[in-house]
N, C-alpha and C positions, 0 to 999 in steps of 0.2 A: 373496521373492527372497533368494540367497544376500548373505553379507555377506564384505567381503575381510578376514581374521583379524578382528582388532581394529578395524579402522577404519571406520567407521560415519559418513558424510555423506549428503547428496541426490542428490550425483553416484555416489557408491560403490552406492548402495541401486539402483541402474536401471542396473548395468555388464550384469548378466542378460541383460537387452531385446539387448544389443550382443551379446554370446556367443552366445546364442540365432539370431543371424542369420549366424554361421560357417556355411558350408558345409562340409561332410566334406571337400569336395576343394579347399578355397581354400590356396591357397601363400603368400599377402600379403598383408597388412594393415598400415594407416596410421592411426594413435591420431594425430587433430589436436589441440593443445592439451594434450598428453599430461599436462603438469604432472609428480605425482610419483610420475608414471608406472606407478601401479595397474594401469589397465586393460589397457596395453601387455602389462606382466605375465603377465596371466590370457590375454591374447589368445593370448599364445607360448606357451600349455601347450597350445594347439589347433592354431597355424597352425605352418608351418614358418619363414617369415619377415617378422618384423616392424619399424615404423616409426615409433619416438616422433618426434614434432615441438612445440615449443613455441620461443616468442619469447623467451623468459627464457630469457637462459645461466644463472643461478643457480640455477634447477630442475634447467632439462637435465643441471647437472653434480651435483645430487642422485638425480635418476632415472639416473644412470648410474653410480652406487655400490652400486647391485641388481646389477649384474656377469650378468646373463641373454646367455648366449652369441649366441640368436637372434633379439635384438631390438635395432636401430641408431638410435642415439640422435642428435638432428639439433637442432641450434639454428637457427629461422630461421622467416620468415613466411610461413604457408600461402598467403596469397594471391601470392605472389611467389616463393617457394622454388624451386628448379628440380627438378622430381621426374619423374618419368617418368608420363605422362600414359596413360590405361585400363588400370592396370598393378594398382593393389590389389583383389583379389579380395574384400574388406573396409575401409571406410573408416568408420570412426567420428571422431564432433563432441561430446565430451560436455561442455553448459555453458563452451562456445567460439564457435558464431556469432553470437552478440550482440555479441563483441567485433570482431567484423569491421564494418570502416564502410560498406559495403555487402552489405547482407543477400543482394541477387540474384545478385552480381557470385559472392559466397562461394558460394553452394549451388553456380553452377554452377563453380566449381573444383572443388567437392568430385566433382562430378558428374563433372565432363572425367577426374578422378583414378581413379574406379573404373573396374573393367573391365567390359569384355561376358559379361552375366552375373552380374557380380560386386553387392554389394549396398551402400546408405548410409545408415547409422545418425544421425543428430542427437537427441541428447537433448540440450533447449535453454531457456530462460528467455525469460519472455517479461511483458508488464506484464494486468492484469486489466482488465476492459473490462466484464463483461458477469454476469447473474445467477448464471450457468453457471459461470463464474472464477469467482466470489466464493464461491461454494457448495464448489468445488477448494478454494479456499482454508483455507476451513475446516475442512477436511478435512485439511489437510495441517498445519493448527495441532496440531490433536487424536494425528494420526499423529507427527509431531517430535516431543510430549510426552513418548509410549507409546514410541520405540523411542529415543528420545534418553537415556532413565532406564535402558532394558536392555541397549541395546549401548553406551551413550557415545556421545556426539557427536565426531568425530573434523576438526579444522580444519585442511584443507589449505595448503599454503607458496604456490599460485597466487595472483597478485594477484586481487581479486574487484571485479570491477561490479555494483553494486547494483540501478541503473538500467537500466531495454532501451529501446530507442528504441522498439520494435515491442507491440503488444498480441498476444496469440496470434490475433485472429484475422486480423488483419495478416501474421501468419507464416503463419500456413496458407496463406491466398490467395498471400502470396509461393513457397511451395511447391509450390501444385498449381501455379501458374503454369511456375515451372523444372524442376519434376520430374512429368511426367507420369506418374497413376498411383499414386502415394506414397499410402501410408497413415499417420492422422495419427491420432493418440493425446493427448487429453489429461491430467495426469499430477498425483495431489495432491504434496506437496512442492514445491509452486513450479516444474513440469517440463511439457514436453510431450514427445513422440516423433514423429517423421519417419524413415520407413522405405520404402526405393525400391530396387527392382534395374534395374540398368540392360540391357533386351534387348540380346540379343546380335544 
């Protein structure tokens, strides 16, 4: 997967997975959690308009020193924020719903937020539980080594939670449960992926 110039994280290494679910014809998209506002970025050299969101004003007013004409930079809490509801043709969560204090309540915002049609990216953290995790995990030791030495490890200004309330397969189950359908991925670097289109 591609890399964003120089900066090289776990969230950066899986923006891909998100780009990759653009459609040709989507108009909007919504970066939850935007931070400093990478993905936003890359997402506006595809969509025509886009929507950084994060709860830090102190990001927000770093990600909005990129100066990207067709991306609106928004202070405020996804769960709460008042956005226009089946409106993003694209809705991306990267290493953002664990911050939310309720896991189900959050997917389905995100879910009400996408359009008909339109598709929901979660790249997400979650805690290890099982032989299958721990094996990821390993994996993902070995892999941080190898690309943390080539491309630099790159440490973002979002504050970080260490801890998930949830095990991944805890998320899964909360996923299939609110997103019918979704397909679930999971991801060495400490990651999984949830990817859902919402019928029209």
């Amino acid at each position: 997967m591609r890399n964003v110039g120089p900066r090289w994280n776990h969230n950066t290494h899986y923006y891909d997975l998100v780009l990759d679910r653009a459609s040709p014809s989507a108009r909007t998209a919504l970066d939850v959690g935007t931070g400093d506002g990478l993905l936003a970025i890359r997402l506006a050299e595809k969509i025509p308009h886009v929507t950084g969101l994060d709860s830090n004003a102190e990001i927000i007013n770093r990600a909005q020193s990129n100066c990207v004409s067709n991306v609106t930079w928004i202070t405020g809490d996804a769960l709460t924020y008042e956005l226009p509801e089946t409106h993003y043709d694209l809705v991306a969560a990267v290493a953002t719903v664990h911050h939310f204090p309720d896991l189900m309540a959050g997917l389905q915002r995100l879910a009400d937020l996408t359009s008909p049609g339109g598709a929901l990216v979660v790249i997400g953290c979650a805690r290890s539980s099982t032989l299958r995790d721990y094996a990821f995990d390993a994996l993902g030791v070995v892999q941080h080594q190898v690309l943390s030495r080539t491309r630099g490890f790159w440490q973002h200004n979002a504050p970080v939670q260490m801890q998930s309330a949830h095990t991944y397969a805890e998320v899964e189950g909360i996923a299939a449960a609110m997103l019918p359908g979704m397909k679930w991925r999971r991801l060495p670097l400490w990651r999984y992926a949830v990817t859902w289109n919402k019928t029209k």
